[in-house]
N, C-alpha and C positions, 0 to 999 in steps of 0.2 A: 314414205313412212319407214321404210328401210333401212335410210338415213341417219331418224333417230333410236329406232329399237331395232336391237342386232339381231338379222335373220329373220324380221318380223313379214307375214302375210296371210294374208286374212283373203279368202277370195269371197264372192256373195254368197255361194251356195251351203259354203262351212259357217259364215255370219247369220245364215236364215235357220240353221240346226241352231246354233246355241242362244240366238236373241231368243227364239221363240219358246225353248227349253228356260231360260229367266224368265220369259215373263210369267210363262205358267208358275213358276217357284215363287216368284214374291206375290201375283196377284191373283191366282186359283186359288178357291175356295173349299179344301178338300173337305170343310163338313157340311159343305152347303153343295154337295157337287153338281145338282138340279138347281140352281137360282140362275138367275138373270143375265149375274155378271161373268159365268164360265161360261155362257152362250157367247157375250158380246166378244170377249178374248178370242175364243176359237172363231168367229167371224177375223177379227181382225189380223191372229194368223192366217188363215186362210186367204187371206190375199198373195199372200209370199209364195206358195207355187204359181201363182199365175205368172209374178213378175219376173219369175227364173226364166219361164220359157218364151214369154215376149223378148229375153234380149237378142240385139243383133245379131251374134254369130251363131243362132239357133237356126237348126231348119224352118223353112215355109211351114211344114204342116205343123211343127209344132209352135211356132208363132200363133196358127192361128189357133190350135187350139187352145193356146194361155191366152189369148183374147178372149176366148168364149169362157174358160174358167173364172175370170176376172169380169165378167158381164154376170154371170149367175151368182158369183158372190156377192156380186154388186146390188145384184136383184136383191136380195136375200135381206142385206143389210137396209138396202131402202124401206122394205116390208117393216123389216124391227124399227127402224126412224120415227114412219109413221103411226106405227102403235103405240109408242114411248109416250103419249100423251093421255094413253088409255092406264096409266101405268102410275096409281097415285103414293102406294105405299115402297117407299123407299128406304130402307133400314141403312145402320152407317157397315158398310162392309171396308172397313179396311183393311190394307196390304198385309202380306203375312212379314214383313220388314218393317224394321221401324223407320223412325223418323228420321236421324240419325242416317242409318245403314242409307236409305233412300236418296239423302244427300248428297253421300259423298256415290254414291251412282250416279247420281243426275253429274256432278262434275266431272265422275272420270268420264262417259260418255261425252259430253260436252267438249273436254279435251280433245278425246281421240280422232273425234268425226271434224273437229277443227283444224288438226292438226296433217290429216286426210287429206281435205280439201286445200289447204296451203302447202304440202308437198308433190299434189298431183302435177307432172309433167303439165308441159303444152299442147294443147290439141288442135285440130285442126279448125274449128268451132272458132277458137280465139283469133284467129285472122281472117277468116270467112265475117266475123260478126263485127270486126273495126274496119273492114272494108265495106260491107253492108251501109252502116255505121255514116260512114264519112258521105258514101253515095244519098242517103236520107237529110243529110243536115247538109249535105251542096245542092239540092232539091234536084238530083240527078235519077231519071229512072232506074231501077234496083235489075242489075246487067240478067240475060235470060241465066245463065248459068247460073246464079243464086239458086238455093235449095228452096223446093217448092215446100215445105214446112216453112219458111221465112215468110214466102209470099200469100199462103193460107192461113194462117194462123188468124181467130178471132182477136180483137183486142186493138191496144194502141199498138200503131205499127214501129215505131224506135223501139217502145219497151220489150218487143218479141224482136227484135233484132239485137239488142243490146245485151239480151240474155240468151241468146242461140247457146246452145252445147251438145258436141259429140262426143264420144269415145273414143274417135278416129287417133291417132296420133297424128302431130307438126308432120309434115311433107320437109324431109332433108334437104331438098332443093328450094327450099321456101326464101324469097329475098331477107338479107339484112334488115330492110326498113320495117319490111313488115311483120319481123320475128320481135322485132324493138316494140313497134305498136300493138302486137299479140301480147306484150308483158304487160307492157297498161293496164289493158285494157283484163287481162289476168286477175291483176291486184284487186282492179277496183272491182268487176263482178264476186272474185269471192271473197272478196272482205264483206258486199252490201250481203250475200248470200250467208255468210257466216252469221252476221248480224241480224239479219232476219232472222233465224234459227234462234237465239239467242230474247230475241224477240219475242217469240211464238211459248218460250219454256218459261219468262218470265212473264208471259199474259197467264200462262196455265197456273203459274201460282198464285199472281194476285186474286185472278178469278176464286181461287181454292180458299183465299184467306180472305178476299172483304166477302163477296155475294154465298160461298157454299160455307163460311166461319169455320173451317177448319185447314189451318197449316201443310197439317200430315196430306190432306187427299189435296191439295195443290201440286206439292213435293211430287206424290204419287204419278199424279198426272202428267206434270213433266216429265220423269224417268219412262212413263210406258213411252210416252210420245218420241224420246230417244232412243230405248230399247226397239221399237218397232222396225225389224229387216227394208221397210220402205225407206225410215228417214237415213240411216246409212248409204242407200244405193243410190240417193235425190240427193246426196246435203249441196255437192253445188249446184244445181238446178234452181236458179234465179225464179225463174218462170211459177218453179215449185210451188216455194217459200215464201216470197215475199207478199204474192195477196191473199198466202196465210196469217202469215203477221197480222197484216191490215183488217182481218174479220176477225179473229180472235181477239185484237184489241176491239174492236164495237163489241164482240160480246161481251169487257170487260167496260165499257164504255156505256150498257145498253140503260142507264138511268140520266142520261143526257142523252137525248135525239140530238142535238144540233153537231155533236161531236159523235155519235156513232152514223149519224147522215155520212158526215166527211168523209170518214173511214171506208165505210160501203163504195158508196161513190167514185172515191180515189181508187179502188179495189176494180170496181166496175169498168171503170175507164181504161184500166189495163188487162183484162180478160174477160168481159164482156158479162158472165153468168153472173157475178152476181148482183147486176141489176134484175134480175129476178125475185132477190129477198126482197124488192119495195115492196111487192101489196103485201107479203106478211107481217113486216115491221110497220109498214102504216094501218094493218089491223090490231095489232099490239098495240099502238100510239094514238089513238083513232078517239080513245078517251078524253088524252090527254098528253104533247108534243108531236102532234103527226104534221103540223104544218112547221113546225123547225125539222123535223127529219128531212121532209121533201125539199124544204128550203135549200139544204143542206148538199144532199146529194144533186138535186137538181145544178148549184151553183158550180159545186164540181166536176159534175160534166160537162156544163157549159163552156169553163175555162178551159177543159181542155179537148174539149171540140176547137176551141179556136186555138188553139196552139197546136195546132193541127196546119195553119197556114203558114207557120212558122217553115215547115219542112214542103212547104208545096210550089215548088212554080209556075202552074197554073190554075185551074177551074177544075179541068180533068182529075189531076194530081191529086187535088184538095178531096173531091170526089167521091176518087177512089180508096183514099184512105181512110175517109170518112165511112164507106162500106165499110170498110173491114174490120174499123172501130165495133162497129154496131150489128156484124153477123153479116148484114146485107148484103156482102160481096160471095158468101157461102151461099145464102139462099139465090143470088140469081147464078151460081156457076151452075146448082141443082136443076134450076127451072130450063137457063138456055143453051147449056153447053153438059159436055160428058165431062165429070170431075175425073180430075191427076188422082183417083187413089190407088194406081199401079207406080206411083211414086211416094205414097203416104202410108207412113206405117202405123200400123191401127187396126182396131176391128173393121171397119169399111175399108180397108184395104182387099177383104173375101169378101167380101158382100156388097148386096147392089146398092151404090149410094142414094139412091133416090130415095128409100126407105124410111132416110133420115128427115121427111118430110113429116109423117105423120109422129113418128118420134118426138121432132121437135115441138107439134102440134099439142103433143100428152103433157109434153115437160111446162110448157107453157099455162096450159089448162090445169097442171098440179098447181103452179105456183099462184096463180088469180083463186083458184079455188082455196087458198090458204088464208088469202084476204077475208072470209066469211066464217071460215071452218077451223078449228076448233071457235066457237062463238067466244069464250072466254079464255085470254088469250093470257100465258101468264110466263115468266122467265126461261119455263122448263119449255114451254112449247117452242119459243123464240130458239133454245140451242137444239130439240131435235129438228125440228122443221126446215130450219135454216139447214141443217149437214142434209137433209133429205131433198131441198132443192139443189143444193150445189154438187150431190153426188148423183141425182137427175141427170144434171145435166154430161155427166160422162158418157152418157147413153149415145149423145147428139157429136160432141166433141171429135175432130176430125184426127188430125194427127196423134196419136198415143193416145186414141180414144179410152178411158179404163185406166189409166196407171197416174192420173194427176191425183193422186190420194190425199195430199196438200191438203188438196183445197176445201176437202172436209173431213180431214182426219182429226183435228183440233175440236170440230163441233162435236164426230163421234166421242171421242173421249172426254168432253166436256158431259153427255149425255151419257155416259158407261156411269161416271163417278158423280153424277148432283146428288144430293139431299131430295128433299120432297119442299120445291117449290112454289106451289099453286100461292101462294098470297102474295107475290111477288108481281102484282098486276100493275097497271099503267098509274089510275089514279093515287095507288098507294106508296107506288118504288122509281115513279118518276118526279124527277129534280123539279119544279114547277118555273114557269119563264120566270117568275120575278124574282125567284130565288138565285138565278144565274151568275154570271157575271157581270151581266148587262145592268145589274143595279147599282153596281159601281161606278159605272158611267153615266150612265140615265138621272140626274138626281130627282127627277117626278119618278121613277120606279122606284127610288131608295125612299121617298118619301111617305111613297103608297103601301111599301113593306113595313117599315118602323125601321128594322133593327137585320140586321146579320143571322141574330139569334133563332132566327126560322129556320136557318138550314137544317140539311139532311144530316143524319152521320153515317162518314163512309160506309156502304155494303149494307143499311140496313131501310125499313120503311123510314118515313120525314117522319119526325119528331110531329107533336100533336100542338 
């Protein structure tokens, strides 16, 4: 960055003073100091000391104590998630900026953290993850020196390989070839990573403009979501970002199951938790689209269960990866072996991992209890719920247990800024099968509709 703006630097700790100092100025509420939305703000700063003192070149004890700070907030935030449904009268509080001012925010932000990530050096991450890399796709076992974060990690196993990242810097003595394939392999993670980001700001508006009808609290919501000291410290964090992208669009997506299925799905298959939003969305759907949702996601992971054997040269291989895909390879290090967490950084890094047992037990039984609970089930429930299971599941989450804030920061903020939702239920705000696509194709379903003229209009209930 020094490159382009003369003398310019910004370290995290000066960027967590002054994001947090904007966000309060455009979106604190100074005549409403007691409402709802100065609570959620101050939760959502209050992650930002935790994530100063979890970084690497912190002492042990205060690592672990921004772990524990980062679990209480976390706590905190889950508590307000699950009350958010108890919570029917919703006035329009908007930004003390306008619409305008908010704009050209969301841009210049958007710039700068782009601009960030395309001038940051080489790291060591970048050749460690196209050596990883080539070891997966020549169906080669992943050499013991790999970093045990590579080989723990839930989810698809290329995808957490493909997006590994340090802060370390390149190794001076680093070969030719491999500094050549560290550029590659550079490009393409943070251009997909940029792009995701990019993704994630223009889900926040559509959402803002078709399902919440208003512009300005779109706009809004992207600015905080870039304003927030996290998405700076993450923007290239592949891992981060991108099955945030993927759930923010289902929740832009959430009046066609067959296509917020995908989404979830595709998402799930690369970091495992959020296949736990199925029983909540199939109790939303359960009216009306639950068997295109399941259809959907199910088909999704199917496929890429099997393309699973694409990287495997054996039974074992397949397996194994197949654990890992699906948690199982965590639950059985738990059950028969002592886990690496004197090599993983994270809250179970101090604490004894076996704990994560009955943890996972609660997260689990939250998310099946969502399937029945709230009984009526309506859009607003869909965005707090959803960020209350995937931020659940940080509890459980092994490596950097607490700091994938991704993965449901988009939902919290989706849920800081809605309207008052409740009529937004299944039978009334979901797409009906015949009304789909498929009546284009099907000509007994185009036959059995009449006309096109059924359809819905974007962001709003189907037409009568």
């Amino acid at each position: 960055m020094r490159e382009i703006l003369f003398e310019y630097e910004l370290n995290p700790t000066t960027w967590v003073y002054i994001s947090s100092l904007m966000t309060i100025g455009i979106f604190f509420k100074f005549g409403r100091f007691w409402s709802i939305r100065n609570l959620d703000l101050m939760l959502l700063i209050g992650f930002a000391p935790g994530l100063l003192m979890v970084a690497p070149h912190r002492a042990e004890w205060v690592q672990q104590f921004g772990y524990g700070w980062l679990f209480t907030v976390s706590g905190l935030m889950l508590i307000r998630m699950l009350l958010d449904t108890l919570m029917v009268r919703r006035p329009l509080l908007e930004p003390n900026l306008s619409a305008s001012g908010l704009t050209f925010t969301c841009i210049a932000m958007l710039v700068f953290l782009t601009t960030n990530v395309i001038t940051q050096s080489l790291k060591e991450s970048e050749v460690t993850g196209a050596v990883l890399a080539d070891h997966l796709l020549q169906k080669k076992e992943l050499p013991e020196t790999a970093p045990v974060a590579e080989r723990s990690t839930v989810g698809y196993p290329l995808f957490h390989i493909f997006a590994s990242y340090s802060d370390r810097p390149l190794p001076k003595q680093t070969p030719p070839e491999q500094v050549e394939r560290a550029l590659i392999r550079r490009a393409v993670t943070r251009s997909v990573a940029v792009l995701a980001h990019l993704a994630v700001v223009l889900g926040l508006i559509v959402i803002g403009y078709r399902h919440f009808e208003n512009m300005h609290t779109g706009i809004a919501m992207a600015s905080l979501y870039l304003l927030l000291p996290y998405t700076a410290q993450t923007t290239p964090r592949l891992d981060h970002v991108l099955p945030a992208a993927l759930l923010v669009w289902a929740a832009e997506a959430y009046r066609r199951p067959a296509i917020a299925g995908t989404l979830i799905g595709l998402a799930a298959s690369f970091i495992f938790y959020p296949l736990l939003l199925v029983p909540l969305w199939c109790g939303y759907y359960w009216r009306r689209g639950r068997w295109r949702f399941v259809i959907a996601v199910g088909t999704v992971l199917l496929v890429m269960t099997l393309s699973l054997l694409l990287f495997s040269k054996d039974r074992e291989t397949f397996l194994s990866q197949l654990r890992q895909m699906y948690a199982l390879e965590e639950m059985r290090e738990i059950f028969h072996s002592k886990p690496a967490t004197e090599q993983v950084a994270g809250f179970w890094h101090f604490h004894i991992a076996y704990y994560r047992i009955p943890v996972f037990v609660a997260i689990v039984v939250l998310a099946g209890s969502l399937a029945i609970w709230p009984p009526q089930k309506n859009y607003a429930t869909l965005l707090s719920c959803s960020g209350a299971v995937m931020l659940a599941s940080q509890f459980w989450h092994m490596p950097g247990g607490g700091t994938y804030l991704n993965w449901y920061l988009p939902w919290t903020i989706l849920m800081i800024f809605r309207p008052n939702l409740e009529d937004r239920i299944a039978p009334s705000a979901v797409v009906p099968a015949e009304a789909t696509w498929l009546v284009h194709l099907l000509p007994a379903l185009r036959a059995k509709t009449g006309s096109a003229g059924s359809l819905s209009p974007p962001g709003g209930r189907p037409s009568s």
